[in-house]
N, C-alpha and C positions, 0 to 999 in steps of 0.2 A: 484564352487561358485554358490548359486542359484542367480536365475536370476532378483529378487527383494529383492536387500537385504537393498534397502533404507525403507523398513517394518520393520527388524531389530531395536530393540530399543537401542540405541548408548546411554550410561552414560560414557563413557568418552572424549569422541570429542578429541580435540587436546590435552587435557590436560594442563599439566604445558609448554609445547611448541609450544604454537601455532605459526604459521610461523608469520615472520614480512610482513605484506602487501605492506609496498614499496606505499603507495599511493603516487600519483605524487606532485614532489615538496615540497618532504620530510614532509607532511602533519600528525599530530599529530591523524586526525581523518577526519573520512570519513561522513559525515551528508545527509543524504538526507529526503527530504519532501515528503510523501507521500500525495497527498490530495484525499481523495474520492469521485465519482461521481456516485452516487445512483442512485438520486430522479430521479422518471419516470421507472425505473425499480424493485420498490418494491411489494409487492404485491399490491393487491386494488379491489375492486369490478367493473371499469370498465374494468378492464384485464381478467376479468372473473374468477379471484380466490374463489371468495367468501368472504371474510375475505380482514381488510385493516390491514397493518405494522402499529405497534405502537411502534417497538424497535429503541433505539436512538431519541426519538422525549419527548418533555418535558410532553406529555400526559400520559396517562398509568391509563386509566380510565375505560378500563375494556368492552368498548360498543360492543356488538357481532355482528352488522350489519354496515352499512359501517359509516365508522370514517373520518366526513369532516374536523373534525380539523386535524387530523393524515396526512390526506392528505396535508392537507395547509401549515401543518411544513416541509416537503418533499418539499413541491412548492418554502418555502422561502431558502432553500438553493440552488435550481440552479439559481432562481431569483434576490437575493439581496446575500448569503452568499458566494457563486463561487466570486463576481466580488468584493468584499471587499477583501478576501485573497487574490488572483489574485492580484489585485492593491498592497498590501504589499510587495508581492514578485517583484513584475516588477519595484517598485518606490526605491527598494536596487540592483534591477540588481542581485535577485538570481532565481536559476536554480527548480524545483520539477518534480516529477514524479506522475503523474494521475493515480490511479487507478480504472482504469475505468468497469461500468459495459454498455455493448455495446446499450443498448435499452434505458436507460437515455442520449446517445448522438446520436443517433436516434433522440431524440426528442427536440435536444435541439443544430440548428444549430449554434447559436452564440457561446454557453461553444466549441462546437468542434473549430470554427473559430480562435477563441482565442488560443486555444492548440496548432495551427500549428503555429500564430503570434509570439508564447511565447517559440516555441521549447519545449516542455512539452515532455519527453518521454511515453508510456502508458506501465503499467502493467495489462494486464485483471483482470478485478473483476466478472467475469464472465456473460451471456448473459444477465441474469435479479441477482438481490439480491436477493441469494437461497441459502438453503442447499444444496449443492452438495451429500454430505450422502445419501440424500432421493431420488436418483437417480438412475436407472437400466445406467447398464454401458455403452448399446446404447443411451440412452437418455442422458449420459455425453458426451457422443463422438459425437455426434450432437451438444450439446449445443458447447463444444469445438472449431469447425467447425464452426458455427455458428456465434460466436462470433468473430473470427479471420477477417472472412469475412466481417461481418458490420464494422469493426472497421478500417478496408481498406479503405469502401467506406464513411467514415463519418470524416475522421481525415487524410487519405493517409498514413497510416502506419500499419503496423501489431503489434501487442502487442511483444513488447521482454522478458515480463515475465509472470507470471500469478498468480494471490494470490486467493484462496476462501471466501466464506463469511464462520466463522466460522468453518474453516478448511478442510482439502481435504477427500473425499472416500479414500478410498484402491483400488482403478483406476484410481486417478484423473492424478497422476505422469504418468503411466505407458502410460498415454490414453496421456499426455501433448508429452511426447517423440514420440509416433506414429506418432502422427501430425505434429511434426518437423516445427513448427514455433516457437519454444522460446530459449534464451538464457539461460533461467534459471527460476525457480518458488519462490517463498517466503513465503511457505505453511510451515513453521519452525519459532518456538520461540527459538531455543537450543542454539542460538550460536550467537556471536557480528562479527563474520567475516563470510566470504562464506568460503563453502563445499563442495567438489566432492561425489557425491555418483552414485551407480551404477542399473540403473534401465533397467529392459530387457535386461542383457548385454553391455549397451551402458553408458558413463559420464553423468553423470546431472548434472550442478551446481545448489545450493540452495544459495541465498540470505536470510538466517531468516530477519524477521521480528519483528515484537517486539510490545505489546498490554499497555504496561507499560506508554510510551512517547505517550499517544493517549488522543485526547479531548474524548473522550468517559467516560474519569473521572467525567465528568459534569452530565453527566445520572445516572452515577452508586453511585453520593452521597459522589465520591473522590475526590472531588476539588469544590468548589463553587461560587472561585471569581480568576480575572485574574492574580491578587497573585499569588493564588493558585496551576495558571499552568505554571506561567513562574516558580515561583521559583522551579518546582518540573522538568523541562524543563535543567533549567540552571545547577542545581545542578548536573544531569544526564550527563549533557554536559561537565560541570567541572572537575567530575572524571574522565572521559575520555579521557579529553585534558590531565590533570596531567598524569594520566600511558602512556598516549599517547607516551611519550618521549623514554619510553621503551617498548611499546607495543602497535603501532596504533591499534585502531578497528572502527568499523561502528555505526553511532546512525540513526534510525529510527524515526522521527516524525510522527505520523497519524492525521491526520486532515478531519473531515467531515465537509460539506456545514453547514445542519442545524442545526450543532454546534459549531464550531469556528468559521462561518460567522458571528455571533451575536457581536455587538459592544464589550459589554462589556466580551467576550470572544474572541475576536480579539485584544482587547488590551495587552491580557496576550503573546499571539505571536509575537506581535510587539515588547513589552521588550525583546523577546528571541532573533528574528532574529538581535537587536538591540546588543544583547550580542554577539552575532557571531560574527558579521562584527566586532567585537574589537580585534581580533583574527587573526593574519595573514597564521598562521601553520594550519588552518583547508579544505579539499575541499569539498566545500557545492558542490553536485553535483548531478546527476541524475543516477539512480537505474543502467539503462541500461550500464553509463559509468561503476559501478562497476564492471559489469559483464564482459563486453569487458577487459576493465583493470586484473582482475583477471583470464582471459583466459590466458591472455598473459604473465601475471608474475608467473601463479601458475597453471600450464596445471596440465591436472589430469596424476597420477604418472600412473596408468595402464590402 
């Protein structure tokens, strides 16, 4: 068996049988919240990039030198868009999972403060918002390292999973095992449940992830009004309750600051999480429980 064969491109996963998850409390569906924590780790010109981020911010103007509004939209989601979702979740008494990138909470002791007040689990989003791709595989494996480490001394916890921005290298997995801090990654869209796969000889679990249930429809021109993302939210959520009964699986929400913190894209999550809680068979819960969970009930077969 070679020894990465989570490279291997898999079209049929579980198929027509995928295992029943057994989520606790005979739970129809597994939900969890991702919210991401950027801003302060994107590019920028005082970072010494040269170049500022203008992806996910409502600008896209095109300016080749540094972009103070691009900036200011990044500022308004750890400033004002963190402590509105934040407040949504905490004022229902539900659970999310931070994905955090380690030098945005660096900078930003009150968002960590809160993380540890709120039990927030973290999934790395790696040391700054980067391409991982555009990386020699020492410079991953530093960043990897790197990361673990800040996010120790800023939150008191090591990351239990890890996601990339815009997907992983062809080291990112293999370098994530070496370093033997995580439970599992979420660098997969393939599948609504978690996966054993086997990398350098060793189990890895994957968590997919999912781009679909993401405010980032707001940027991209797919959704415009709060309508538009609960009902597209809810309906997601609906078919999944319904097969639920015969076939739990996992739904992924992604949420960023300087997008869903905005009122009138906050309100479209307030309908959602409002739809949830009518729901008793669901466990809104955080990433890391799934993984623990899924150790336990579905160890890897070899």
């Amino acid at each position: 068996m070679s020894r990465d064969t989570h490279l291997t491109r898999d079209f049929v996963g579980y198929g027509a049988a995928p295992p029943h998850p057994h989520w606790p409390h005979g739970a129809r569906l597994a939900l969890t919240i991702a919210i991401n924590v950027e801003e302060g780790s994107e590019a920028s010109f005082p970072d010494g990039d040269g170049v500022s981020e203008t992806r996910l911010t409502e600008g896209g103007g095109g300016f080749d030198g540094r972009d103070l509004a691009a900036e200011s939209m990044f500022e308004y989601g750890s400033r004002v868009g963190f402590w509105r979702i934040n407040r949504l979740l905490a004022e229902r008494g539900l659970p999310a999972t931070i994905f955090a990138c380690a030098l945005a909470l660096e900078r930003n002791p009150g968002i960590c403060a809160e993380i540890v007040a709120r039990d927030y689990d973290i999934c790395a989003h790696g040391w700054r918002w980067e391409r991982h791709q555009t990386l020699s595989e020492q410079e991953e494996r530093e960043r990897i390292a790197r990361t673990v480490e800040s996010l120790k001394r800023t939150v008191g916890q090591g990351p239990a999973g890890w996601y990339c921005r815009y997907g992983p290298s062809v080291n990112t997995r293999r370098l994530l095992v070496e370093n033997g801090s995580f439970l599992y990654d979420s660098d997969a869209y393939n599948d609504e449940i978690p996966y054993w796969t086997q990398v350098s000889g060793q189990n890895h679990l994957v968590l997919p992830y999912s781009l679909v249930n993401n405010d980032a429809k707001f940027i991209t021109g797919h959704a415009a009004t709060a309508n538009d993302f609960f009902e597209s939210l809810r309906d997601s959520f609906d078919m999944l309750h319904r097969e639920g009964a015969q076939q739990p699986r996992m739904m992924s929400v992604g949420l960023h600051l300087r997008i869903a913190g905005h009122p009138g894209r906050a309100a479209g999550l307030e309908r959602f999480l409002d739809h949830v809680l009518r729901h008793e068979d669901v466990w809104v819960c955080r990433r890391v429980e799934i993984a623990r969970h899924w150790r336990e009930r579905h160890p890897p077969a070899v």
